[in-house]
C-alpha positions in Angstrom: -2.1 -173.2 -46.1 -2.3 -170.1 -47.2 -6.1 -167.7 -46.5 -7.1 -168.2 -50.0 -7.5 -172.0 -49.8 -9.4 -172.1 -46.2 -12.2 -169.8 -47.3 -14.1 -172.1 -49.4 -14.3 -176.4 -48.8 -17.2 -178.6 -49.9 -18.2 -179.3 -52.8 -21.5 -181.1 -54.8 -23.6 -184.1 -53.7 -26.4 -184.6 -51.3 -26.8 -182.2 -48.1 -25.9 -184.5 -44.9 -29.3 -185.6 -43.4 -28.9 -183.8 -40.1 -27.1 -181.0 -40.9 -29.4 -178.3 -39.5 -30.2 -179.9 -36.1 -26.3 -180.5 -35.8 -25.9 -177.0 -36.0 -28.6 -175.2 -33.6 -27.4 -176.9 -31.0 -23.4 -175.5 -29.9 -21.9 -179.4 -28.9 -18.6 -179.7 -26.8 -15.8 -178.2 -28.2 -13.1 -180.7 -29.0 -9.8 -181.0 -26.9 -7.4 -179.2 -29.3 -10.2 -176.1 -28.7 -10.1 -175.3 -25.3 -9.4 -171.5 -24.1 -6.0 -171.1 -22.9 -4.9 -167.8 -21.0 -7.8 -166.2 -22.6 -6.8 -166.8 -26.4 -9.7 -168.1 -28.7 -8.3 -171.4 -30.0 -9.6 -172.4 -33.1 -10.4 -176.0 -34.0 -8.3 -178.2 -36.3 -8.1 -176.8 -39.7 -10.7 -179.7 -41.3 -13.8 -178.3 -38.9 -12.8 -174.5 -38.5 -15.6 -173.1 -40.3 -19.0 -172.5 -39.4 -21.4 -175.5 -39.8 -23.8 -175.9 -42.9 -26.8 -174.5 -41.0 -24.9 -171.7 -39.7 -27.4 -171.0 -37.2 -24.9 -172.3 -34.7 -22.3 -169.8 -34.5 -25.2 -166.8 -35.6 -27.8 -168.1 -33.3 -30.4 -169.5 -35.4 -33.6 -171.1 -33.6 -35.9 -172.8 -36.1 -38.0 -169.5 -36.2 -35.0 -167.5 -37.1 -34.1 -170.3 -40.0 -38.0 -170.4 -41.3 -38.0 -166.5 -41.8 -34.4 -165.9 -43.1 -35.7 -169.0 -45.8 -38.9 -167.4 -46.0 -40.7 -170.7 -45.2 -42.3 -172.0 -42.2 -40.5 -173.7 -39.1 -42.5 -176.9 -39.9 -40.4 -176.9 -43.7 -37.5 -176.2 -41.5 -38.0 -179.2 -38.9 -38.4 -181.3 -42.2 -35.5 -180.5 -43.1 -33.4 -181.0 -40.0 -35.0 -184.6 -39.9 -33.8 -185.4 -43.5 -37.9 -185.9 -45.1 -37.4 -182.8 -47.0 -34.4 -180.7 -49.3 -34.2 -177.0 -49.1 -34.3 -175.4 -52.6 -30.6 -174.0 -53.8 -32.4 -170.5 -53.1 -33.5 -171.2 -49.4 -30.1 -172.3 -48.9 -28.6 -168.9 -50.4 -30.7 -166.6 -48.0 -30.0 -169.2 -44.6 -26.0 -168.8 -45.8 -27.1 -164.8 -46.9 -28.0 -164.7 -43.0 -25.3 -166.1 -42.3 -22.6 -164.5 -44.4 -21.2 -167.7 -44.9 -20.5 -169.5 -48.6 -23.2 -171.9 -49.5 -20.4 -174.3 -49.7 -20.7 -174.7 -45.9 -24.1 -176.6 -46.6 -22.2 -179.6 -48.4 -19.3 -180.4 -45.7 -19.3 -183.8 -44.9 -19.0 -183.0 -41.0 -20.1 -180.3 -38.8 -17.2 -177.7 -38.4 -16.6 -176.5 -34.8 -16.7 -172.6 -33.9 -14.1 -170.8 -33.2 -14.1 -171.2 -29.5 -15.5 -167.9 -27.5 -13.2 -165.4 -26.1 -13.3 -165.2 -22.2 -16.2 -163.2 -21.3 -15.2 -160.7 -18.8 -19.0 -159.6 -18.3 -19.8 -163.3 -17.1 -21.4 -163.3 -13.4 -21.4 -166.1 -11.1 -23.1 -169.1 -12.4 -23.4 -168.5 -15.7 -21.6 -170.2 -18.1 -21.7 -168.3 -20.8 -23.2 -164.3 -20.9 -25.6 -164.2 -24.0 -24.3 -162.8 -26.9 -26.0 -161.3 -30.1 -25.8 -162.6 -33.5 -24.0 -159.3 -34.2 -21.5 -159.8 -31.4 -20.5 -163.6 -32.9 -19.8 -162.0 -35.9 -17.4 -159.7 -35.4 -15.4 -162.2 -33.2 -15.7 -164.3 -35.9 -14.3 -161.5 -38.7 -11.3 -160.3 -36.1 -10.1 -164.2 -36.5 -10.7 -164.0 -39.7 -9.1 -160.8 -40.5 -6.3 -161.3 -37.8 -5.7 -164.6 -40.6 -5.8 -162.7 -43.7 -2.7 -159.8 -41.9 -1.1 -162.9 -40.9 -0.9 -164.7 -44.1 -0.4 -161.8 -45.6 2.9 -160.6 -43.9 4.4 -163.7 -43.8 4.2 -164.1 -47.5 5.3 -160.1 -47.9 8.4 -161.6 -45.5 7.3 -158.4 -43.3 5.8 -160.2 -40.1 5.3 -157.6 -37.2 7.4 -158.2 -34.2 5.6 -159.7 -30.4 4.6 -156.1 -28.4 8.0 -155.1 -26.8 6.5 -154.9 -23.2 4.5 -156.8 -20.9 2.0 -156.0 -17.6 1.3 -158.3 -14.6 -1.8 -157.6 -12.1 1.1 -157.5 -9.3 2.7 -154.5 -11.1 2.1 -151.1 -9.5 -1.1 -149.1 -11.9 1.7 -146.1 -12.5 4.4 -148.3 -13.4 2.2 -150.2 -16.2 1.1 -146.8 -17.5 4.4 -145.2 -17.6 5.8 -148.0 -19.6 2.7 -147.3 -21.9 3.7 -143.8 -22.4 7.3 -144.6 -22.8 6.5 -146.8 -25.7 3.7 -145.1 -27.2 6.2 -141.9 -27.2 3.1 -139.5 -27.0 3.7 -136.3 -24.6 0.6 -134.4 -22.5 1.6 -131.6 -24.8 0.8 -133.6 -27.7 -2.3 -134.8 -26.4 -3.9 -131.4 -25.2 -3.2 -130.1 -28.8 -5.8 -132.7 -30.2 -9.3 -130.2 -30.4 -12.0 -132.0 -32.8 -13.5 -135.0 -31.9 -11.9 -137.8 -33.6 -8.4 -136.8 -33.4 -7.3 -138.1 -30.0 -8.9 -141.9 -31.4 -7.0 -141.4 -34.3 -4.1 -140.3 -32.8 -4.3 -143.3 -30.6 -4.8 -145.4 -32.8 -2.2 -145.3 -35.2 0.0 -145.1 -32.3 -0.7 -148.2 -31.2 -1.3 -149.8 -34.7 2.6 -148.6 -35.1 3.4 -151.7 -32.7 2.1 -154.1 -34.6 -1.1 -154.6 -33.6 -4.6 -154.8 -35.7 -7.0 -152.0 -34.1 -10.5 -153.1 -35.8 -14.0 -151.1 -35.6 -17.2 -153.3 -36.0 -20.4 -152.5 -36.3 -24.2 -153.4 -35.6 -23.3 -154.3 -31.8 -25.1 -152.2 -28.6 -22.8 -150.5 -26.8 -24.3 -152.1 -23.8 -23.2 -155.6 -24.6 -20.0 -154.7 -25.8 -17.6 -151.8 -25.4 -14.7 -153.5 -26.7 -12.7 -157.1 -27.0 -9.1 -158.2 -27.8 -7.4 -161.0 -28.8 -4.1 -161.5 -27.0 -2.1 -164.3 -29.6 1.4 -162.9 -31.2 2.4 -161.8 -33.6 -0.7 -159.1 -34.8 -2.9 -159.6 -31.5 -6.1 -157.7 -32.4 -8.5 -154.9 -30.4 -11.7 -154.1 -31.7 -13.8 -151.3 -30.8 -17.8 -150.3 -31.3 -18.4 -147.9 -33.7 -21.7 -147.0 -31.5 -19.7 -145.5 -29.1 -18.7 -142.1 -28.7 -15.0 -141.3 -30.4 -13.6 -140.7 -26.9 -15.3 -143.6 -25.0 -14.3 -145.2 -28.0 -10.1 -143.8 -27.0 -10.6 -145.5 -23.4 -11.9 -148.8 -24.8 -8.2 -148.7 -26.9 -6.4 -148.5 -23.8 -8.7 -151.0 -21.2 -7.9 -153.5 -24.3 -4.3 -152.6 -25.0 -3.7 -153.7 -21.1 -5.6 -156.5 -21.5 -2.7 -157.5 -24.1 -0.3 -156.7 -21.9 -1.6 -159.4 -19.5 -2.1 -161.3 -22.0 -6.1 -162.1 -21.1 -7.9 -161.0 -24.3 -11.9 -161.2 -24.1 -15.1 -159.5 -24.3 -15.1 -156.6 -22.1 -18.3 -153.8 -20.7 -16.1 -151.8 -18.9 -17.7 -152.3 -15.6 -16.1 -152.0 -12.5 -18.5 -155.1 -11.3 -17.2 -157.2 -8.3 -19.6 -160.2 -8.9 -17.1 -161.8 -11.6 -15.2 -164.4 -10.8 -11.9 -162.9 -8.5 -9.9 -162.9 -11.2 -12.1 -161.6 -13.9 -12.7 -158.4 -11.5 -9.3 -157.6 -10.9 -8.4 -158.2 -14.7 -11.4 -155.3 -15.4 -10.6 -153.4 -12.4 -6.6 -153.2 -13.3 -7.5 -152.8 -17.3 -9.5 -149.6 -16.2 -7.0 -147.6 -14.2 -4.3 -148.4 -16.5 -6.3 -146.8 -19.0 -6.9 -143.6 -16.9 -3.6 -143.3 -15.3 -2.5 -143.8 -19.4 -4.7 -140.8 -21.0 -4.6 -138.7 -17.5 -1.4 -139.5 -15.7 -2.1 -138.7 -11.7 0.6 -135.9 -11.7 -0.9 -133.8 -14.7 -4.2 -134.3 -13.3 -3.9 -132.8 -9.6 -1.9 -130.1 -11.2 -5.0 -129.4 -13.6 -6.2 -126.1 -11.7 -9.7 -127.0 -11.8 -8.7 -130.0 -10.1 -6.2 -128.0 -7.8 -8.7 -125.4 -6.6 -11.9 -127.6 -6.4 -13.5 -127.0 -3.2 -13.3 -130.5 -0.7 -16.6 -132.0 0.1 -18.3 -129.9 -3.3 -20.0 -131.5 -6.1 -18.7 -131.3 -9.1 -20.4 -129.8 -12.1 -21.0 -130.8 -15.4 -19.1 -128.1 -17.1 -16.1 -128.7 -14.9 -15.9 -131.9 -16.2 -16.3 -131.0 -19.5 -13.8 -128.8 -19.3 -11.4 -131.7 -17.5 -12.2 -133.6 -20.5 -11.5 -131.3 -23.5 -8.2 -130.4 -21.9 -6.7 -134.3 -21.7 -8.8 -134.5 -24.9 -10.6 -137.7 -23.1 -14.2 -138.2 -22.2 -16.3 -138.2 -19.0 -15.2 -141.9 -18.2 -11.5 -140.9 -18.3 -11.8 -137.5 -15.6 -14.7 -139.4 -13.4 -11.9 -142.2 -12.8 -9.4 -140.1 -12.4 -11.7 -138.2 -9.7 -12.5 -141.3 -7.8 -8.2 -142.6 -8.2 -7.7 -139.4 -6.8 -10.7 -139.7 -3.7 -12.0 -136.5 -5.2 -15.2 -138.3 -5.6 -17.1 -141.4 -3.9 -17.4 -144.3 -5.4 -21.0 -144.0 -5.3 -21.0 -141.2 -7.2 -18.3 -142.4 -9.6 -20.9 -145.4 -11.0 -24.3 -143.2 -10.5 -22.6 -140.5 -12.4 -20.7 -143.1 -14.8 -24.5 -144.6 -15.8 -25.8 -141.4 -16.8 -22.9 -140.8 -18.8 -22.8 -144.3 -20.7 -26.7 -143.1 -21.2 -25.5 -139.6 -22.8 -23.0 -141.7 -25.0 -26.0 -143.9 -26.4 -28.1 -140.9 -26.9 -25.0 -139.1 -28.6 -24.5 -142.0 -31.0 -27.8 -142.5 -32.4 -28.5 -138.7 -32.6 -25.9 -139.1 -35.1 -26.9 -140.4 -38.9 -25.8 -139.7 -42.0 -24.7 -141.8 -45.0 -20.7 -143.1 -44.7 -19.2 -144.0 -47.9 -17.6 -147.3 -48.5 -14.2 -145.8 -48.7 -14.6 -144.4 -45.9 -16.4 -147.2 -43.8 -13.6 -149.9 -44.9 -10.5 -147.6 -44.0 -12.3 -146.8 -40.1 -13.4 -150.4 -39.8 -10.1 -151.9 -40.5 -7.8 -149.2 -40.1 -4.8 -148.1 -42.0 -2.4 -150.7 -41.4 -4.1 -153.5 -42.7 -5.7 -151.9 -45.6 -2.4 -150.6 -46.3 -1.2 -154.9 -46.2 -3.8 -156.1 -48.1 -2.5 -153.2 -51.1 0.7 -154.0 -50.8 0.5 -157.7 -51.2 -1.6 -156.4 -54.4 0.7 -154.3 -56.3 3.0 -157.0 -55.4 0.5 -159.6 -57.1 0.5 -161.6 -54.4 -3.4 -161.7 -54.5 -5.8 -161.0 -56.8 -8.5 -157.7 -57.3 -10.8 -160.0 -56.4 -9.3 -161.0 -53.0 -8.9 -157.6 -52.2 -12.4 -157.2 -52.8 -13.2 -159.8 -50.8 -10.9 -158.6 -47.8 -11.8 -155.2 -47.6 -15.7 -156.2 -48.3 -15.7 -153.0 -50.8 -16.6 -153.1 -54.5 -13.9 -152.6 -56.9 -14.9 -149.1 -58.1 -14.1 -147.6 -54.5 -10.8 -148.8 -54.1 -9.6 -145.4 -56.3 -11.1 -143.5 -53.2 -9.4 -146.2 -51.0 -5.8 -146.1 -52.3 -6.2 -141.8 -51.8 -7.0 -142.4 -48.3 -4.3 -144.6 -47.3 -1.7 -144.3 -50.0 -2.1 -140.8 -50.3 -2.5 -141.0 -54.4 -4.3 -143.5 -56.7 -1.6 -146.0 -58.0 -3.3 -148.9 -59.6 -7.1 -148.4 -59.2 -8.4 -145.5 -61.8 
């Protein structure tokens, strides 16, 4: 079935009686939805999207539903037992809320969630780490997106091919990195030529986008709950990274998710070197992390870096030497600290005291910075070149309609002129 005809199912008659209790509470996913090897499985195609209260996958208690209507929780308990209707505009601002159709309100049955990627910031006895209304949603718009590249290549008969290499915990740190390297086909000397502040992510970026997989940005999520996540299903696996975060936090996020690909064990990641996950979880995160240093500072470069070379044994290191480190590998704090404690130039003590006050600088840094971004220029760094450059294509190919790509790139018509510049490098068909 192609993306076109799943967005939209339901259609007029009386609301089921208990559709809103059905939905606060998350039931039991069904069989054909368990996780497996960290993928989020999706229901079967008849209960896929969210449920007609919504509040389910977003969240919703009855205090949440009663403002979003702008009624009062008793209104909203009515209508959960069946004694009372919402009015068609109550049900616009609950699916508003929501950003689901209002056609979700009519389906016979409650559709199941996608099921939750493996939570990789889950401790001991918890059975699922809380997560925000913002952080459901972009899960939920990675599947949805990952769908729309999917559908769209096949029908384009230009499908991307499975990532040409693979990682196992087992595998020496060096070995995984190198192979990295190799594929990415970026040298040091490249890299150190990278000197304003979003060129390494960039670079990155379309580096690994060049393999075939979707590198998406979303937005509205603390960078303390989520640094990252990745969805590890072939062809077009997906990483997603938090705009809140500083560009070159942002670059070592990339390559912690990349590995997690490799595994093969997408989830929701902090970036924590934590040893209270489960055994597994904590090596996954631990392995992930010095992949991702070894990638951006390979060991070799790094103890021939004369900062690093000449640094006196048994000295603290400054702030400015870092710095320094960091604008010459054109990688952030988080990249040389790890590299310092790989390298038993630092304690591990001092690696996560010094590591917290640096996640604390990145927060600081990102909300010092505001400003206005155009649409243009908000789709193309959410979504990234690649699959703006797909959902085009299938256009001027008329395989979907101005509207869809509208709907896909969530940008009003009158920008795509700006859009097409940006990716196409001319206007073609929007004036």
């Amino acid at each position: 079935m192609s993306w076109k005809g799943r967005r939209i199912r339901g259609g007029s008659g009386p609301l089921p009686v208990d559709y809103l209790s059905r939905c606060r509470a998350v039931p039991e996913a069904p069989p054909e939805a368990t996780e497996k090897d960290g993928h989020p499985c999706t229901a079967p195609e008849s209960s896929r999207s969210s449920s007609a209260g919504s509040a389910r996958t977003r969240a919703f208690s009855v205090e949440d539903a009663a403002k979003k209507a702008g009624t009062s929780e008793a209104i909203v308990r009515q209508w959960e037992e069946g004694t009372l209707q919402p009015t068609i505009r109550q049900l616009r601002l609950l699916a508003n809320a929501a950003r689901r159709p209002i056609a979700i309100f009519y389906l016979a049955e409650p559709p199941w969630k996608f099921t939750a990627l493996r939570d990789f910031r889950r401790l001991p006895g918890d059975p699922e780490a809380d997560q925000s209304p913002a952080l459901r949603l972009a899960v939920r718009l990675a599947c949805e997106r990952r769908q729309v590249a999917l559908d769209l290549a096949a029908d384009l008969d230009d499908m991307a091919s499975p990532l040409p290499v693979r990682a196992a915990l087992r595998e020496p740190v060096g070995e995984v990195a190198r192979r990295i390297r190799d594929l990415l086909g970026v040298s040091i000397d490249d890299q150190r030529k990278w000197s304003r502040e979003y060129d390494a992510l960039n670079n990155w970026r379309r580096a690994i986008q060049d393999l075939g997989v979707l590198v998406f940005q979303a937005r509205g999520v603390e960078v303390d709950e989520m640094r990252g996540f990745s969805v590890a299903e072939e062809p077009m696996p997906v990483i997603v990274l938090n705009t809140r975060d500083a560009p070159n936090g942002r670059v070592f996020t990339l390559f912690h998710e990349f590995c997690h690909l490799l595994l093969r064990k997408g989830g929701i990641c902090d970036l924590r070197d934590r040893y209270s996950y489960r055994p597994e979880d904590s090596a996954i995160e631990v392995f992930c992390n010095a992949v991702a240093a070894e990638v951006l500072v390979p060991r070799r470069d790094f103890l021939r870096s004369p900062l690093v070379r000449d640094h006196p044994s048994g000295i603290d290191w400054q702030e400015s030497e870092l710095r320094s480190l960091a604008r010459d590998f054109s990688v952030s704090w988080e990249v040389v600290l790890r590299r310092l404690l790989d390298t038993a130039q630092i304690t591990r003590r001092a690696y996560r005291d010094r590591r917290e006050a640096m996640l604390a600088g990145y927060r600081v840094n990102r909300s010092a910075q505001t400003g206005f971004v155009t649409p243009d220029v908000a789709a193309v760094t959410s979504l990234g070149l690649e699959f703006v450059k797909l959902v085009l294509v299938s256009y001027y190919q008329d395989r979907i309609t101005s509207r869809d790509v509208s709907e896909y790139l969530g940008v009003r018509l009158k920008h795509m002129a700006r859009i097409e510049e940006r990716v196409m490098g001319s206007r073609v068909m929007f004036r």
